[in-house]
Z-matrix of the N, CA and C atoms (Angstrom, degrees):
N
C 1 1.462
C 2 1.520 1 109.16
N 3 1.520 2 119.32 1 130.11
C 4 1.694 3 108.37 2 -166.24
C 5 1.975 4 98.66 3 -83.37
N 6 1.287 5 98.79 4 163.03
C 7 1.181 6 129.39 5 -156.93
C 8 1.800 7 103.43 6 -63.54
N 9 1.343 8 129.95 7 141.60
C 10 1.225 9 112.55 8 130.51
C 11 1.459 10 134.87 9 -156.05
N 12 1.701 11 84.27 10 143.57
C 13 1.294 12 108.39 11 -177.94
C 14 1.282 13 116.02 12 -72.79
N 15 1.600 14 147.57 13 -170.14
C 16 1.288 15 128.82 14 176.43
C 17 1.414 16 118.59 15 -90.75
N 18 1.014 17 134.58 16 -37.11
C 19 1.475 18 145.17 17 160.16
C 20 1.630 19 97.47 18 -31.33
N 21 1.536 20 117.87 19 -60.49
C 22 1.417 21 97.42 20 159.94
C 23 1.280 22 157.55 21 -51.98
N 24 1.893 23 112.47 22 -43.18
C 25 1.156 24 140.04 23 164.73
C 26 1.894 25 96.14 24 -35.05
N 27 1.491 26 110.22 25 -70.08
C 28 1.260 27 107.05 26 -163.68
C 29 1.667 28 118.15 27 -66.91
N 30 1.725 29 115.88 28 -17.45
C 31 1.049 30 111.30 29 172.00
C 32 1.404 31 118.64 30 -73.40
N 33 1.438 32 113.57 31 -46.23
C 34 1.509 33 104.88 32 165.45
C 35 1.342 34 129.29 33 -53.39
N 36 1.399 35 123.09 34 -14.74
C 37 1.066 36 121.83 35 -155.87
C 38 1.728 37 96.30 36 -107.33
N 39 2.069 38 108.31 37 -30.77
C 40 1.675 39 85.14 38 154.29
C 41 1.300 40 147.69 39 -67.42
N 42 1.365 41 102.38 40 -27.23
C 43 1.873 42 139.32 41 176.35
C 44 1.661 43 96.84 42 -59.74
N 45 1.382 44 127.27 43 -6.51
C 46 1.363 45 113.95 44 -164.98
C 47 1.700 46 92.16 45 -133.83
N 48 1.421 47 108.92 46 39.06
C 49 1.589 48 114.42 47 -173.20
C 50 1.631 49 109.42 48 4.45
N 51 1.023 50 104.60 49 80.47
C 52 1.593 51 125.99 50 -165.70
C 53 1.391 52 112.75 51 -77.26
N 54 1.430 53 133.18 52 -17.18
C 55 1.853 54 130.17 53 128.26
C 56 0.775 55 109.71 54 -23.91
N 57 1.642 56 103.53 55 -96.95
C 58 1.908 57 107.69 56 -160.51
C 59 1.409 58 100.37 57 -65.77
N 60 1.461 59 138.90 58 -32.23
C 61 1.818 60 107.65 59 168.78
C 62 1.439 61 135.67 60 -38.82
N 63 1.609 62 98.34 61 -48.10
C 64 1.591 63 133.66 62 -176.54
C 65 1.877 64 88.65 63 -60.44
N 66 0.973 65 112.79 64 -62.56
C 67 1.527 66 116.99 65 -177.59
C 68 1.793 67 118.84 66 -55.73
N 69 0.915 68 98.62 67 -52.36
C 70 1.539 69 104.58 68 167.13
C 71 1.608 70 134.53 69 -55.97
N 72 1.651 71 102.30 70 -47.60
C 73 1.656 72 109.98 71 149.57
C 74 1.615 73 131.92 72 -60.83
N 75 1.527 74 95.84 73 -39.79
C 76 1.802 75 97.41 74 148.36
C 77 1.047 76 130.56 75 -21.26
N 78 1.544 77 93.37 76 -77.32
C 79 2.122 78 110.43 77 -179.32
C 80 1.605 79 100.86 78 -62.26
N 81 1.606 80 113.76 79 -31.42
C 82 1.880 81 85.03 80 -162.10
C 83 1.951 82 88.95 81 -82.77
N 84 0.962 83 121.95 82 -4.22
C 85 1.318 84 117.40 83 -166.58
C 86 2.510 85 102.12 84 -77.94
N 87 1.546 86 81.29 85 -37.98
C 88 1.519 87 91.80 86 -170.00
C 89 1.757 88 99.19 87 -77.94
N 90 1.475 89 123.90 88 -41.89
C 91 1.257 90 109.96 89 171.07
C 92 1.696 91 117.40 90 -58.45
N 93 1.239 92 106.40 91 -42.86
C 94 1.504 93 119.42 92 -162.52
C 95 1.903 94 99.97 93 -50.61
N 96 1.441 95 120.30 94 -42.54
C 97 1.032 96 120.52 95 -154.35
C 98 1.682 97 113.54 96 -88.82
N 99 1.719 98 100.59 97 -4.05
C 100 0.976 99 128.90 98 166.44
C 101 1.681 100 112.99 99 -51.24
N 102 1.354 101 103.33 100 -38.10
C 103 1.512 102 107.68 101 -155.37
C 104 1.589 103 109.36 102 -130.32
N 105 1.473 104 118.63 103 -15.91
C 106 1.335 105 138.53 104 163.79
C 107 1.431 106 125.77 105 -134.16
N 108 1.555 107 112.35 106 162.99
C 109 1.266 108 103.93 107 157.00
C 110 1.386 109 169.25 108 19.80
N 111 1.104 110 175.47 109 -126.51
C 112 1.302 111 152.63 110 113.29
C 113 1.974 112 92.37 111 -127.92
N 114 1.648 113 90.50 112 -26.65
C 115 2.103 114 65.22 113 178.22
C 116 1.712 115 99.41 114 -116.27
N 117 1.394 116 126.88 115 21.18
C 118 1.491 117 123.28 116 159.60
C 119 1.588 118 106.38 117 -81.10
N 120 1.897 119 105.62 118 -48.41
C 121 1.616 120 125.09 119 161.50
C 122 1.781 121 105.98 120 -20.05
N 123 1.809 122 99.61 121 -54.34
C 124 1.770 123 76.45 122 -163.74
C 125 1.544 124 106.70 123 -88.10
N 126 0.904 125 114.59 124 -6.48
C 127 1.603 126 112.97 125 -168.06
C 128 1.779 127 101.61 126 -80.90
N 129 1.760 128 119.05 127 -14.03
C 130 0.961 129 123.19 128 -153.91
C 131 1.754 130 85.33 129 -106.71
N 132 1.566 131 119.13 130 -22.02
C 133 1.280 132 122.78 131 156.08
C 134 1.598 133 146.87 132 -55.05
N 135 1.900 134 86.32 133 -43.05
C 136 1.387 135 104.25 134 169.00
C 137 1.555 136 120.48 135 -81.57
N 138 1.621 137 106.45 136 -16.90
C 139 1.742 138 102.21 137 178.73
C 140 1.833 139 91.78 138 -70.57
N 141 1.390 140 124.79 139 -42.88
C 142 1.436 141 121.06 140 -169.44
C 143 1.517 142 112.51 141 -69.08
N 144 1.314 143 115.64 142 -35.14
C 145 1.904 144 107.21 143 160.94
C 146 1.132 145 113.12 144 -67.48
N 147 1.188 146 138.21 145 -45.56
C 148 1.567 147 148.17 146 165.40
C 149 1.910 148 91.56 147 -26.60
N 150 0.853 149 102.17 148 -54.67
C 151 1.954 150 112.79 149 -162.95
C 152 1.362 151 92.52 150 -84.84
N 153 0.704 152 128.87 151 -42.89
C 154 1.907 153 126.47 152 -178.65
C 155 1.780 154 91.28 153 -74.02
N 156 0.987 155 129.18 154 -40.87
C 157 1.484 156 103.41 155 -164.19
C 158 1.626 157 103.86 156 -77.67
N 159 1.605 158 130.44 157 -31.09
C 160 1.457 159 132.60 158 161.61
C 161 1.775 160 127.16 159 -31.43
N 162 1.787 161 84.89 160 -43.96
C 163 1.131 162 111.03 161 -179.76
C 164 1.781 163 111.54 162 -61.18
N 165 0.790 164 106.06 163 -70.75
C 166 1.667 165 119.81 164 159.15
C 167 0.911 166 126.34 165 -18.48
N 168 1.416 167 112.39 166 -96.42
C 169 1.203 168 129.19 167 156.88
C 170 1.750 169 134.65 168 -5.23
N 171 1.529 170 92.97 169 -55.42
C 172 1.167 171 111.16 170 168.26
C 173 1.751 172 122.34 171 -73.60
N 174 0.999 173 101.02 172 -35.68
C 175 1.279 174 134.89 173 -159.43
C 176 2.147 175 95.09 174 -65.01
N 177 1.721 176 109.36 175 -54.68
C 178 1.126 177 113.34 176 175.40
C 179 1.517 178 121.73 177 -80.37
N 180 1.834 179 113.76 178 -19.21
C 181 1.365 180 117.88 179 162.61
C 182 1.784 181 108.97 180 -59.75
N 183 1.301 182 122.73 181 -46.87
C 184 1.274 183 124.17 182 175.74
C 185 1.679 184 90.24 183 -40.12
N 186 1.042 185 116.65 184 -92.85
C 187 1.450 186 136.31 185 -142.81
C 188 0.940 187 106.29 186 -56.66
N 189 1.808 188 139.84 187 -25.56
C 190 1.122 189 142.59 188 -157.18
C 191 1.661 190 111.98 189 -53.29
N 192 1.416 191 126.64 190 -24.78
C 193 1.645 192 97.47 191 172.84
C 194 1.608 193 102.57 192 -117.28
N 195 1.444 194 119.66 193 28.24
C 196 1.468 195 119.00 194 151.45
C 197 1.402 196 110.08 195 -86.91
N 198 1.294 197 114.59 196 -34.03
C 199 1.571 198 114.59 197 169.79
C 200 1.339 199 124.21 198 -68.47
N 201 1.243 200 112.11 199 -38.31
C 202 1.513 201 118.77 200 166.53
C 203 1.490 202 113.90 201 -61.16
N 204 1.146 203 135.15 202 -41.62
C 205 1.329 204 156.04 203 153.22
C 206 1.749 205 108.88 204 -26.64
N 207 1.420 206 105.30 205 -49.48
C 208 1.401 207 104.98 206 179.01
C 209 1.468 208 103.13 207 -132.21
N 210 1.517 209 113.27 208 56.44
C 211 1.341 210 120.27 209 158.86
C 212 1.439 211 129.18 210 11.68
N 213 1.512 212 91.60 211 49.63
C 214 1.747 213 111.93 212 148.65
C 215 1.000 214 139.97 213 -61.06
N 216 1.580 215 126.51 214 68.44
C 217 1.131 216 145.22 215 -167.04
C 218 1.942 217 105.37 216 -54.17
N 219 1.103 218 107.44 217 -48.31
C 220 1.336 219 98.80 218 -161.59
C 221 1.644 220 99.22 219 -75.06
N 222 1.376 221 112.13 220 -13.62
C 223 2.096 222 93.56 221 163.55
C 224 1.709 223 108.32 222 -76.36
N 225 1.541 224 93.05 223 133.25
C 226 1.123 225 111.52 224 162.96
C 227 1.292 226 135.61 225 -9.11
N 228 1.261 227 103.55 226 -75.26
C 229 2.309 228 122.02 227 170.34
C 230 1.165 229 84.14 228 -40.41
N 231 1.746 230 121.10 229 -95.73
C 232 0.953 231 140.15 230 -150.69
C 233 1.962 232 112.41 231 -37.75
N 234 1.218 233 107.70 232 -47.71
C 235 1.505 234 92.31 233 -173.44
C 236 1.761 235 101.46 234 -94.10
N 237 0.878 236 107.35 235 -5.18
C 238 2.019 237 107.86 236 161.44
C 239 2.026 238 96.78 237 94.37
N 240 1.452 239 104.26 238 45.70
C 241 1.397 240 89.38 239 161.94
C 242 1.414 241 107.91 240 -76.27
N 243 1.599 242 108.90 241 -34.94
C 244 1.838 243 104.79 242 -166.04
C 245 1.444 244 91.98 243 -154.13
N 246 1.415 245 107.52 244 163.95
C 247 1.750 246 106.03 245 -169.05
C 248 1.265 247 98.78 246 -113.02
N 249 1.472 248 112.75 247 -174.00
C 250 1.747 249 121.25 248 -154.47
C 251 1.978 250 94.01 249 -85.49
N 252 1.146 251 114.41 250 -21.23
C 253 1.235 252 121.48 251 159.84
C 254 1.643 253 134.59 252 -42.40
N 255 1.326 254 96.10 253 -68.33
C 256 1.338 255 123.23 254 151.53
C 257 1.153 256 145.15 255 -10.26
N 258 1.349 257 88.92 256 -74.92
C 259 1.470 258 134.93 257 140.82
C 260 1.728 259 125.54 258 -38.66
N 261 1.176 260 93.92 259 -75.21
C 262 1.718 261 97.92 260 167.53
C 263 1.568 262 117.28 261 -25.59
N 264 1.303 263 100.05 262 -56.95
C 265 1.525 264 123.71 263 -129.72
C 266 2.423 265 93.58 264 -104.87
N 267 1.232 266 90.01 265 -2.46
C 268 1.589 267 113.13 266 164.68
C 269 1.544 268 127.81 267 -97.78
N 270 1.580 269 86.55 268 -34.39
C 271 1.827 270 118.61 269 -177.54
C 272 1.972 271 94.20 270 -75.07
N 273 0.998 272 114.43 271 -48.34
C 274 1.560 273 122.44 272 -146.96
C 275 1.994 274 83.37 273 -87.64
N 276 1.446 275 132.72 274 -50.22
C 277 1.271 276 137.79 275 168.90
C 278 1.864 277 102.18 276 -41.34
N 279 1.094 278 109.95 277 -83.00
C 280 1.482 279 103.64 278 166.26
C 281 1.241 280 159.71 279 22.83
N 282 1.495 281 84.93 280 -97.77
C 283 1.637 282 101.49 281 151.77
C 284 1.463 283 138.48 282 -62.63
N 285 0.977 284 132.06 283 -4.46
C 286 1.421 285 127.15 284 -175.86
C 287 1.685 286 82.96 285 -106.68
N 288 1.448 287 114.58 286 -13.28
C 289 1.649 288 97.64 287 -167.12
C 290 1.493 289 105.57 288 -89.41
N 291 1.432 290 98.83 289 -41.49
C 292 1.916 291 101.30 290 151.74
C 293 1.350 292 120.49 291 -1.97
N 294 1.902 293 88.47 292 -85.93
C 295 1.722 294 92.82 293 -151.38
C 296 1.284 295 89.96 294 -98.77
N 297 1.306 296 148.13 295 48.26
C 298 1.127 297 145.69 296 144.31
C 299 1.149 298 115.04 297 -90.92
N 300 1.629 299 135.36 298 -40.66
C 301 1.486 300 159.51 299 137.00
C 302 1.749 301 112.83 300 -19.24
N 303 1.445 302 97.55 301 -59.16
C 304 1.561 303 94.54 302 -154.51
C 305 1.771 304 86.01 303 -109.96
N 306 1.275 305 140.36 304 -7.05
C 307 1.422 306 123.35 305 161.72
C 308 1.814 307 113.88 306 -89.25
N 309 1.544 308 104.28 307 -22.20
C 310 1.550 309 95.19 308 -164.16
C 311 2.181 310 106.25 309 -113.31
N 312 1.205 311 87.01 310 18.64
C 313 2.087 312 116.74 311 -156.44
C 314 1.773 313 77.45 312 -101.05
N 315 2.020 314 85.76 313 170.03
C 316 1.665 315 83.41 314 179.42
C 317 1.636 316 131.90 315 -57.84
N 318 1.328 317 106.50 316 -24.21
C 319 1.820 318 124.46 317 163.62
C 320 1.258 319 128.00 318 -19.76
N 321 1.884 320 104.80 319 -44.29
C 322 1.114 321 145.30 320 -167.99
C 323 1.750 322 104.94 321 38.14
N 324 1.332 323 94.32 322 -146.23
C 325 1.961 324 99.46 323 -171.37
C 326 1.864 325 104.82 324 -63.59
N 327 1.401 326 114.16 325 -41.04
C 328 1.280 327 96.79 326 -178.34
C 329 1.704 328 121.66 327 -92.75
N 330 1.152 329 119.88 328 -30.47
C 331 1.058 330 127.68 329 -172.51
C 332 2.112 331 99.05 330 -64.47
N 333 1.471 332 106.41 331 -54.37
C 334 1.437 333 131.29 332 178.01
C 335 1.363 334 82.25 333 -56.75
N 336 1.183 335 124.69 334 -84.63
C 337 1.973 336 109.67 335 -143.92
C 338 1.783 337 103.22 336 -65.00
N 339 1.438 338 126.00 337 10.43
C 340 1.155 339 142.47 338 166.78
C 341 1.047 340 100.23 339 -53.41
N 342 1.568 341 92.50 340 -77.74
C 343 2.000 342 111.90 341 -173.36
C 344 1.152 343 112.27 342 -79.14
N 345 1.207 344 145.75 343 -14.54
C 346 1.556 345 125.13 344 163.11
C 347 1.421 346 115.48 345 -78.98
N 348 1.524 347 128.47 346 -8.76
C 349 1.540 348 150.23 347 143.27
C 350 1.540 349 96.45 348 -31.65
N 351 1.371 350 98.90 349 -90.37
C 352 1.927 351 119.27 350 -168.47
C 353 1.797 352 99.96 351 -50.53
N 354 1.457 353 121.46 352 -24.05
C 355 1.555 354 99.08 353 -173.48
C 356 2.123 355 93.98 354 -101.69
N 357 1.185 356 123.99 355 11.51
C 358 1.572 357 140.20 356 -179.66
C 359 1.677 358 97.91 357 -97.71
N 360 1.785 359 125.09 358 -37.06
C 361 1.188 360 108.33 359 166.44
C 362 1.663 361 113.57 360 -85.81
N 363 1.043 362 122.68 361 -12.76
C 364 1.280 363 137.48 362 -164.35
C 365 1.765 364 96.19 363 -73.15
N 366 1.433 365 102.81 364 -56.43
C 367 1.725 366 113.61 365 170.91
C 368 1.657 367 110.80 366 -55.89
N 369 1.187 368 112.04 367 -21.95
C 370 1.282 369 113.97 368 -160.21
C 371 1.794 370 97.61 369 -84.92
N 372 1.263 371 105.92 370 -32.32
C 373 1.424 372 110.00 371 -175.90
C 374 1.669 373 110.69 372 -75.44
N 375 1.366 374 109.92 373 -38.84
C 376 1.495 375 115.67 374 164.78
C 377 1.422 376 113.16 375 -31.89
N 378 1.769 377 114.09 376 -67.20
C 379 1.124 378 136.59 377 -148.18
C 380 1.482 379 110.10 378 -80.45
N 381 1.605 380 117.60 379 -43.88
C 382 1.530 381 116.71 380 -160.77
C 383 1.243 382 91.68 381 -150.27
N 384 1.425 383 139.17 382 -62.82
C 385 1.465 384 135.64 383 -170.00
C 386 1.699 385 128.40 384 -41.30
N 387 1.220 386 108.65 385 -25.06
C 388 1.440 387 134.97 386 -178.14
C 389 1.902 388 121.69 387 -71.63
N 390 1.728 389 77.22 388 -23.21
C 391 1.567 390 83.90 389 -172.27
C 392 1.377 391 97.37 390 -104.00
N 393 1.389 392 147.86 391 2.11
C 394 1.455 393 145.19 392 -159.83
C 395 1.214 394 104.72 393 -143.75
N 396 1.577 395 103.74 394 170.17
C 397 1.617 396 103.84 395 -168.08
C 398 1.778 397 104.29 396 -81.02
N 399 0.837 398 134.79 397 -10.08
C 400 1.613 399 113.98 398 152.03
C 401 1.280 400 135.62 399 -66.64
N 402 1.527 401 124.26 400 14.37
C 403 1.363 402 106.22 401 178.03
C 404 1.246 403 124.51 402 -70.10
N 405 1.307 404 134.99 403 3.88
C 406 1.706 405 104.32 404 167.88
C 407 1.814 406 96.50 405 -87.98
N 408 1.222 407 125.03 406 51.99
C 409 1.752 408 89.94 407 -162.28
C 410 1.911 409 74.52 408 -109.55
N 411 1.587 410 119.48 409 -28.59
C 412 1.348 411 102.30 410 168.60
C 413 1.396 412 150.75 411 -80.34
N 414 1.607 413 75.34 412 -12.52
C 415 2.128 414 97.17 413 154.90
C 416 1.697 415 105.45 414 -70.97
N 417 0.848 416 127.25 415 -47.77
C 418 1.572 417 132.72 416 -172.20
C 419 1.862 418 106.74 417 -59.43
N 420 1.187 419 116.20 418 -57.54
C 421 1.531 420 113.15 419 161.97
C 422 1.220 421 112.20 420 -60.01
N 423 1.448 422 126.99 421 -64.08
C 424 1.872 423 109.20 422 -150.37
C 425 1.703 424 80.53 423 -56.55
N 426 1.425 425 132.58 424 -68.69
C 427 1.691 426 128.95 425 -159.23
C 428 1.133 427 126.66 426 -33.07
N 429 1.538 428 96.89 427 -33.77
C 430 1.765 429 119.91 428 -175.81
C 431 1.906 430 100.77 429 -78.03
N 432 1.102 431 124.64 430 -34.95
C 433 1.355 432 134.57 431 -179.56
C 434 1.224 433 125.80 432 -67.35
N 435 1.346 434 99.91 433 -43.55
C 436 2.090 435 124.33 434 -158.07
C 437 1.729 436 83.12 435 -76.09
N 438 0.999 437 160.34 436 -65.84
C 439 1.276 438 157.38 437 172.42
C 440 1.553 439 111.58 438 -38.07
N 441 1.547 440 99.19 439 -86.57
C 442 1.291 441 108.40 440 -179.94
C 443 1.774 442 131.52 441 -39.22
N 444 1.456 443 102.56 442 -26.36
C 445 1.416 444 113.28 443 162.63
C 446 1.392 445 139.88 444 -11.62
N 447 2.008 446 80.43 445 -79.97
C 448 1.011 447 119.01 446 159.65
C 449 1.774 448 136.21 447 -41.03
N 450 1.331 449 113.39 448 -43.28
C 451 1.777 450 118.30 449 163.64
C 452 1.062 451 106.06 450 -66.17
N 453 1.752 452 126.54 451 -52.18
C 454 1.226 453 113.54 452 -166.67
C 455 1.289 454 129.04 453 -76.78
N 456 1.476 455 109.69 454 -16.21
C 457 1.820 456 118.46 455 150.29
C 458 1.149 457 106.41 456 -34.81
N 459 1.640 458 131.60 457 -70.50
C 460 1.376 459 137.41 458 176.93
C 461 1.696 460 120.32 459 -66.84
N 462 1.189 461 137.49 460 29.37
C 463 1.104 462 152.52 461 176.55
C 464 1.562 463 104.20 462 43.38
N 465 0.993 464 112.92 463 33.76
C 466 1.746 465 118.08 464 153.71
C 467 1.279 466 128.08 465 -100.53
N 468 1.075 467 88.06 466 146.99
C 469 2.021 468 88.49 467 175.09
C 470 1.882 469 122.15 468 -93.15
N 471 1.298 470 104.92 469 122.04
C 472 1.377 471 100.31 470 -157.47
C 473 1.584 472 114.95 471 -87.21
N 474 1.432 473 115.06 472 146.54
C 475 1.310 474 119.79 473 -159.32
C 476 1.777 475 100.68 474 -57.13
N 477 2.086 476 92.92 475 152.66
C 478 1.508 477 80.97 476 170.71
C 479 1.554 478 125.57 477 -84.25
N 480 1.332 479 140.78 478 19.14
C 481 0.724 480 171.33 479 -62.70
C 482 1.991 481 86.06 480 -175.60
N 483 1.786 482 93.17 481 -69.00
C 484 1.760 483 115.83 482 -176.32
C 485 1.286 484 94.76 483 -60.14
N 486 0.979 485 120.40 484 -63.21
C 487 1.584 486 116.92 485 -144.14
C 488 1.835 487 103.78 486 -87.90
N 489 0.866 488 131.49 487 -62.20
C 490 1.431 489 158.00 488 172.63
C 491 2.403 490 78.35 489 -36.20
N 492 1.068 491 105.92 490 -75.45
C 493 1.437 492 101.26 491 -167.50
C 494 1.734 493 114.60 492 -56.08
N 495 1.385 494 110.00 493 -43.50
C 496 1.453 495 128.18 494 172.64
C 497 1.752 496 103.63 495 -42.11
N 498 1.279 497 115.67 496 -55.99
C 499 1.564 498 126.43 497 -176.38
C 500 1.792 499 97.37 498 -64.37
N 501 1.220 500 129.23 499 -74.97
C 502 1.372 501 132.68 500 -157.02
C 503 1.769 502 100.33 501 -47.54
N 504 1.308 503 107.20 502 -55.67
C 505 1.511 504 113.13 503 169.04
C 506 1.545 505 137.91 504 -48.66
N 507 1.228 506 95.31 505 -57.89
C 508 1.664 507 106.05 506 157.58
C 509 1.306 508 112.04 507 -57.97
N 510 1.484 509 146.57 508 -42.76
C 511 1.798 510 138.68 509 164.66
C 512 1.559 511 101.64 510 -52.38
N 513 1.221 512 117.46 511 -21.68
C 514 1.440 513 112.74 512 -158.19
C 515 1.781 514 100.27 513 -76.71
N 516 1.477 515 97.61 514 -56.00
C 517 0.939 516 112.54 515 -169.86
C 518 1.578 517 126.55 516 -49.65
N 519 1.666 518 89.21 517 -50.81
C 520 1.882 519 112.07 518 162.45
C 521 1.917 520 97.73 519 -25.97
N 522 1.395 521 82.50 520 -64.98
C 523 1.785 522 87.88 521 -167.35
C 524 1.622 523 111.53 522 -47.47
N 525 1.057 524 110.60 523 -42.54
C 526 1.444 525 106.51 524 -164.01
C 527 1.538 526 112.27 525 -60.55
N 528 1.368 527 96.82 526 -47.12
C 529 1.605 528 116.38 527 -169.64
C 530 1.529 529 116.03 528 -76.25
N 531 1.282 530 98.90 529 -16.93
C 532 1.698 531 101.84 530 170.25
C 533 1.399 532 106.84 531 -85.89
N 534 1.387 533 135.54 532 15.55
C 535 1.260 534 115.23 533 -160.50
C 536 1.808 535 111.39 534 -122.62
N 537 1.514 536 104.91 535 -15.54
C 538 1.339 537 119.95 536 157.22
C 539 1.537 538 120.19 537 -58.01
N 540 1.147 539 106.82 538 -14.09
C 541 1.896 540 125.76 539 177.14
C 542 1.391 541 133.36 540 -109.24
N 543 1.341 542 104.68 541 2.69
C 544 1.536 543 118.31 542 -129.52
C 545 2.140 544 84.98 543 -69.04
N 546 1.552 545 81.92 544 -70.58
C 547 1.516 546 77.11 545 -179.88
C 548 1.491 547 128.40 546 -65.68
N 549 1.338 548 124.47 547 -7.40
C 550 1.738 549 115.21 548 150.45
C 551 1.412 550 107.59 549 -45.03
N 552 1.696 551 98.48 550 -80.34
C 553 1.307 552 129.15 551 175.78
C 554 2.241 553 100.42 552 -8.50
N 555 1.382 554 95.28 553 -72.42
C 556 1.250 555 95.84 554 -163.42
C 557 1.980 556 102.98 555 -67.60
N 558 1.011 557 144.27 556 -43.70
C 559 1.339 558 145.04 557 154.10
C 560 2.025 559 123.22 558 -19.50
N 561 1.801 560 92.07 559 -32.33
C 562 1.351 561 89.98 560 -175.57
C 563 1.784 562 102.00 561 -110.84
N 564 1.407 563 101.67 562 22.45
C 565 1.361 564 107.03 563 -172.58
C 566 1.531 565 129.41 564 47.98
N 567 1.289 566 114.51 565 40.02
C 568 1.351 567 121.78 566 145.59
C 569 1.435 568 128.55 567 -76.41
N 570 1.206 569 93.39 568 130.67
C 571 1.619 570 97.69 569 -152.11
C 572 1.784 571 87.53 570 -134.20
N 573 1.304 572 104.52 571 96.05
C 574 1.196 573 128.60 572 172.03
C 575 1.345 574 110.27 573 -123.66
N 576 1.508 575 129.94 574 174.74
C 577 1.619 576 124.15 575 -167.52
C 578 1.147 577 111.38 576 -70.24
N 579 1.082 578 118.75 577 -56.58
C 580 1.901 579 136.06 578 164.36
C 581 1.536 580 94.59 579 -29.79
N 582 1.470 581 137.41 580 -71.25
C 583 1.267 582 127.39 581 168.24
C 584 1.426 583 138.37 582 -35.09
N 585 1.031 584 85.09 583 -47.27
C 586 2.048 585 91.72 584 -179.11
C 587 1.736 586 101.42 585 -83.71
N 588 1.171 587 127.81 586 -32.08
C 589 1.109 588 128.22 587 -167.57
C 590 2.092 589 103.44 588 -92.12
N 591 1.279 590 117.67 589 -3.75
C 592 1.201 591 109.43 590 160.39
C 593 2.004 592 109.61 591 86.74
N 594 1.313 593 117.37 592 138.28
C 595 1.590 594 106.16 593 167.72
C 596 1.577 595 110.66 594 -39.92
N 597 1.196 596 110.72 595 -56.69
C 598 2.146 597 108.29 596 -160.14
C 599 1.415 598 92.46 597 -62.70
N 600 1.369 599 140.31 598 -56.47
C 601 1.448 600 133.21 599 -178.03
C 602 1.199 601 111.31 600 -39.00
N 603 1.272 602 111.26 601 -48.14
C 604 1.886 603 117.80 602 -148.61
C 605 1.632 604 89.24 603 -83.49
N 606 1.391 605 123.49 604 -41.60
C 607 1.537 606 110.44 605 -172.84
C 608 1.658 607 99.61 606 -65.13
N 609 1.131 608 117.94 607 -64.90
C 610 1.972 609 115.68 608 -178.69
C 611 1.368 610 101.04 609 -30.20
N 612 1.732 611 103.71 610 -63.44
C 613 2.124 612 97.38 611 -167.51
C 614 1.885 613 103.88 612 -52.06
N 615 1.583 614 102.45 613 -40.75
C 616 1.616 615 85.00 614 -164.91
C 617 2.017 616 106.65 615 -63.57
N 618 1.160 617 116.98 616 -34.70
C 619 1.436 618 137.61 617 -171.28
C 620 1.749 619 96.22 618 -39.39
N 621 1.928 620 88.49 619 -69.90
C 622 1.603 621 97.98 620 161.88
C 623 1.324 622 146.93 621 -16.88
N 624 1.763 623 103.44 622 -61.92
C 625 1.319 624 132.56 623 174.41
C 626 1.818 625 108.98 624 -61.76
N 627 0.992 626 115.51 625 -45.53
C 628 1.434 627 131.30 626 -173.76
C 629 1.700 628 104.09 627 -71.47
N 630 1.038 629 112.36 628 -49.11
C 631 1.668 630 114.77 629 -154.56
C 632 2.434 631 77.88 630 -84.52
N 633 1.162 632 107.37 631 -59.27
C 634 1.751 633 93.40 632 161.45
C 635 1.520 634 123.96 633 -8.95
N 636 1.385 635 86.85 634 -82.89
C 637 1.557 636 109.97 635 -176.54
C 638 1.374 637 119.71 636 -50.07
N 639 1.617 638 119.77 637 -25.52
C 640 1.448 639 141.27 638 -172.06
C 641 1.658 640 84.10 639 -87.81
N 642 1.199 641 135.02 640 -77.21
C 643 1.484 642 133.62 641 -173.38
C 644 1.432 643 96.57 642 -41.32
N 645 1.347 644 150.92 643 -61.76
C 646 1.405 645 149.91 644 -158.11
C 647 1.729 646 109.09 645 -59.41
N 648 1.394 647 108.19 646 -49.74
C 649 1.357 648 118.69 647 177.24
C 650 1.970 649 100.72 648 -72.47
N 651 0.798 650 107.59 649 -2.21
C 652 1.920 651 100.43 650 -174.66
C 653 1.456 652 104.72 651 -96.54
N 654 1.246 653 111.82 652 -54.32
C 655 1.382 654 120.68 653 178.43
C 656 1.834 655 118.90 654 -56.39
């Protein structure tokens, strides 16, 4: 298992957009406890950071010579906390720890092959979704999932309320976070919705998405 020193700790831990990760294990931590435990809850947290850090990870190996391209110092690769090696070889540790977590964890086979689903569209957005006009459609599933998971671990069916709000939020979010980039983004020809639709669009659609999601949770 490669070493780490702290210069690393923090590079992996930027490479693994460690906000919205930290944020995302949050929510699966606040649904989870909904339906279990407080210490099945975290283990059902850590299989979902486990999946957020893949996500990441991967996420800045994609990008690594668009970032170099526009001398993004504060990513990781790029300013030399840790190399694409490194990286790899953290990415490849990972995964088996993933779906070992969230298939063999309280989730079990259905609740788990839920969430290794939602972190399979999540990859999908890395890989191809990012560049075309569907990218929020894999923010809209994993969001719609990361909740809903959770009931169907327990053989309930979860309100639409979860799932229906999970999706509107997660597009929202897409929007937000694409918009600190927008014009890189558009320079290296990524052509994702947030792209074609411009910053002023993408803030209204996300505004949209949010004030949605606020009606879904009211009703």
């Amino acid at each position: 298992m490669p070493g780490l020193p702290k210069a690393r700790i923090i590079g992996l831990a930027k490479a693994s957009h460690f906000g919205p990760s930290l944020l995302v294990t949050a929510l699966s931590y606040f649904f989870a406890q909904l339906y279990w435990q407080p210490g099945s809850a975290l283990i059902i947290a850590l299989g979902f950071f486990s999946g957020q850090l893949i996500v990441g990870w991967s996420n800045d190996l994609i990008d690594y010579a668009d970032d170099l391209s526009h001398q993004r110092m504060n990513k990781p690769l790029v300013g030399g906390l840790i190399t694409r090696k490194y990286l790899q070889t953290w990415l490849a540790v990972m995964i088996p720890v993933a779906l070992f977590i969230n298939l063999f964890g309280p989730l079990g086979f259905v609740g788990g092959g839920l969430s290794i689903f939602a972190i399979a569209w999540a990859l999908g957005y890395n890989f191809y979704f990012k560049f075309n006009i569907f990218s929020p459609l894999p923010y809209a599933v994993a969001f719609a999932i990361l909740p809903s998971c959770m009931a169907y671990s327990q053989e309930k069916v979860p309100p639409t309320w979860m799932w229906v709000g999970g999706a509107l939020f997660g597009m929202a979010a897409h929007f937000i976070n694409v918009i600190k980039d927008m014009k890189e983004d558009q320079k290296s020809g990524i052509q994702g919705l947030p792209q074609r639709l411009g910053t002023r669009n993408s803030i209204i659609a996300a505004i949209a998405l949010i004030a949605a999601g606020i009606l879904v949770l009211l009703k």
